[in-house]
KOLKE-992737 format. One record per residue (C-alpha): x, z, y; residue number from 1. Coordinates in Angstrom, 3 decimals, decimal comma, always signed. Last residue first. Example, Ala and Ser with C-alpha at 12.3 -4.5 7.8 and 13.67 -1.06 7.14 Angstrom:
! residues 2
          x          z          y     i
    +13,670     +7,140     -1,060     2
    +12,300     +7,800     -4,500     1
! end
This chain:
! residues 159
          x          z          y     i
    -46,750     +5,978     -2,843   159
    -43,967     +4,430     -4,974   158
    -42,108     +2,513     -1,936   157
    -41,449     +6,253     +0,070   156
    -39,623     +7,694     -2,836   155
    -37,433     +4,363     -3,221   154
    -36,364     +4,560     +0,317   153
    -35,672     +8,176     -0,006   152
    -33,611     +7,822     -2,990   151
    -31,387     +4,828     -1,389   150
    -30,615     +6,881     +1,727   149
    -29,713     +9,547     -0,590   148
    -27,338     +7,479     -2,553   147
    -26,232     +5,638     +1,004   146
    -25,194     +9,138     +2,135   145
    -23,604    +10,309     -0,975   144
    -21,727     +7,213     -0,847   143
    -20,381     +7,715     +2,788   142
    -19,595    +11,443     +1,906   141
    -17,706    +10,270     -0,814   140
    -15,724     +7,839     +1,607   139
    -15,032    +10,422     +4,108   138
    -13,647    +12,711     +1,324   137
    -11,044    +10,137     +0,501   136
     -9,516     +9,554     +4,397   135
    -11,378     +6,816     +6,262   134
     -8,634     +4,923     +7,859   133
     -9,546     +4,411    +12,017   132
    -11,293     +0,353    +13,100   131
    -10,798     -1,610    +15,905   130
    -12,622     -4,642    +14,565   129
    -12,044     -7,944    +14,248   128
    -14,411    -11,306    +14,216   127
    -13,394    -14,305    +12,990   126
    -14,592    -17,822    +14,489   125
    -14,591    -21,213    +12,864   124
    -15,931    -23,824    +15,620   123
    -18,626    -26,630    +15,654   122
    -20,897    -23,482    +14,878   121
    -22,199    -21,689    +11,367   120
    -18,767    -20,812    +10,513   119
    -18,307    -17,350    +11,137   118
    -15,428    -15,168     +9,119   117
    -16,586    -11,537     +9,406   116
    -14,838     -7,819     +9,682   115
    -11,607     -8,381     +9,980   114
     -9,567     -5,306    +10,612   113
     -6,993     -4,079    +13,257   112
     -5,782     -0,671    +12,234   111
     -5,831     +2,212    +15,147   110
     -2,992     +4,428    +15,586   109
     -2,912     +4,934    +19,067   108
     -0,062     +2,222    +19,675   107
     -1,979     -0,362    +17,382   106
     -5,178     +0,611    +20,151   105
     -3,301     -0,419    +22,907   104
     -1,939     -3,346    +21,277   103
     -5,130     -4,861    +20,156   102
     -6,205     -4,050    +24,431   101
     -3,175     -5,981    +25,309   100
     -4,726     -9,277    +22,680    99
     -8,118     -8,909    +24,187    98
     -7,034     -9,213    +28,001    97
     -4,336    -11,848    +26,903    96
     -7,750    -14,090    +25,020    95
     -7,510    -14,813    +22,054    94
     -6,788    -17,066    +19,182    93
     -5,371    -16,073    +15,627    92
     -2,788    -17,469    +14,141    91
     -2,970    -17,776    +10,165    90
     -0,682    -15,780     +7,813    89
     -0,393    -16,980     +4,350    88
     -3,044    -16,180     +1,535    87
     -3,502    -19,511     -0,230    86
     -5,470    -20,104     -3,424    85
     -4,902    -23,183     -5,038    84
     -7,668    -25,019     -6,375    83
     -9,022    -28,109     -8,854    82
    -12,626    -29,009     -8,377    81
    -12,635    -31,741    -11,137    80
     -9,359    -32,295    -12,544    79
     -8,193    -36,239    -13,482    78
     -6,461    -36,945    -10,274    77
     -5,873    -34,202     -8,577    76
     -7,095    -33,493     -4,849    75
     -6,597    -29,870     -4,896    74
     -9,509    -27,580     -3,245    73
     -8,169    -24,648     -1,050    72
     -9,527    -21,204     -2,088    71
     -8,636    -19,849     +1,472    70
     -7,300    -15,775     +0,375    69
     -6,789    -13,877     +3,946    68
     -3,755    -11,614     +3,474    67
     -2,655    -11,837     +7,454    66
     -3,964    -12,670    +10,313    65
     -1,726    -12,848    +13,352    64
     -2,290    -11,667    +16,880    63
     -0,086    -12,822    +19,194    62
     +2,204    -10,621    +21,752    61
     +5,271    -11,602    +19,806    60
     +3,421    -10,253    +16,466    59
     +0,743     -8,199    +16,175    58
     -0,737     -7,746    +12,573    57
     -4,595     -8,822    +11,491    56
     -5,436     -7,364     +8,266    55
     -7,107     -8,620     +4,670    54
     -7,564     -6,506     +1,514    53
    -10,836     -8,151     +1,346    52
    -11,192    -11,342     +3,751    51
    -11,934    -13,939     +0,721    50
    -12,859    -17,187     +1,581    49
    -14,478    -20,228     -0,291    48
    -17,409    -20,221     +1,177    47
    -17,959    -23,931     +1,683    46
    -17,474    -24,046     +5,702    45
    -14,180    -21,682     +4,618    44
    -12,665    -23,986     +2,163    43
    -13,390    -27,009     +4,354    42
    -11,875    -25,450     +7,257    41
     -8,621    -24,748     +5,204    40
     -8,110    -28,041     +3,573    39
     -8,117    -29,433     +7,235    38
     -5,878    -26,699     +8,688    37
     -6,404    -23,723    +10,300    36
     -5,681    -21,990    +13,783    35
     -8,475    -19,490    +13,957    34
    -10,631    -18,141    +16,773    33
    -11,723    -14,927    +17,937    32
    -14,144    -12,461    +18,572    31
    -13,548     -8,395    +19,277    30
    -15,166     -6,075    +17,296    29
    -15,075     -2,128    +19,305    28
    -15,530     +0,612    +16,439    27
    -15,005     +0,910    +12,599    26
    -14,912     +3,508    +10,706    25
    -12,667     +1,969     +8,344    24
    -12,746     +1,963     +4,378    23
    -16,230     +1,030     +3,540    22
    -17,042     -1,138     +6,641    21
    -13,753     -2,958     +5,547    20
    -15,389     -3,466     +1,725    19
    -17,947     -5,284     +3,434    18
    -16,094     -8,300     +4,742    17
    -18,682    -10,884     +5,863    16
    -18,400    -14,278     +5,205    15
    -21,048    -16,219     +7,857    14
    -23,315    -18,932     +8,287    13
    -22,775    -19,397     +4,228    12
    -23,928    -22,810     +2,931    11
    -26,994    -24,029     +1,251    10
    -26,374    -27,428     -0,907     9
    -26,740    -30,354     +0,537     8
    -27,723    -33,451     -2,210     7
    -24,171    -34,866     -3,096     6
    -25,414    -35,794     -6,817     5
    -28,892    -37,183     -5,362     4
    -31,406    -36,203     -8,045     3
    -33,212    -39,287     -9,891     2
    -36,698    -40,140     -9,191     1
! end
């Protein structure tokens, strides 16, 4: 029996943004959609999505995300799985409630930060936390945490 060369592969439900956990402390998420394109979609149902670095912005009373990398495939002639990566700003949809709320907390001093990409339904959905800037000494008390949390886990396996 020969393999089928289009045989499913396993896809990501969801593209989760860990280094914003990291960097924020992180409160209220809030879930919304995305305006993409074809190209787009595809990249994102396949994985191909990087929300690192990435921020949503208000702008005219929308929000608007910003610095997401879609690995878009090229159709070229000639050059298998040719891409482009494309970070410009994508509109994001929600509600007025939601989008007053994102304003509130811009005028407090809160950052707006994606947190996940989901694409396991008929829709693409991102979801963004309210999140505060972890200053340096915040972060190496987060990694001392998870290093002890780590330790004790491994303690309690060897018994």
């Amino acid at each position: 029996m020969s393999k089928n060369p289009k045989a499913k592969t396993a896809r990501p439900s969801q593209i989760v943004n860990r280094r914003a956990r990291f960097d924020y402390q992180l409160g209220e998420e809030i879930v919304a959609g995305l305006i993409l394109t074809g190209q787009e979609v595809r990249a994102a149902r396949d994985g191909h999505v990087q929300l690192k670095g990435a921020f949503v912005s208000i702008r005219n009373g929308e929000l608007w995300l910003n610095n997401t990398s879609f690995s878009l495939r090229l159709n070229l002639k000639g050059q298998a799985n040719a891409r482009t990566v494309d970070t410009s700003a994508r509109k994001l949809l929600a509600s007025r409630r939601q989008i007053e709320h994102c304003m509130a907390a811009k005028q407090q001093g809160m950052t707006i930060v994606p947190t996940k990409l989901l694409t396991n339904g008929k829709y693409i959905k991102i979801v963004i936390a309210l999140g505060k800037g972890k200053k340096r000494y915040d972060k190496r008390e987060t990694i001392k945490r998870r290093d002890q949390d780590r330790e004790a886990k491994r303690s309690i396996s060897r018994r």
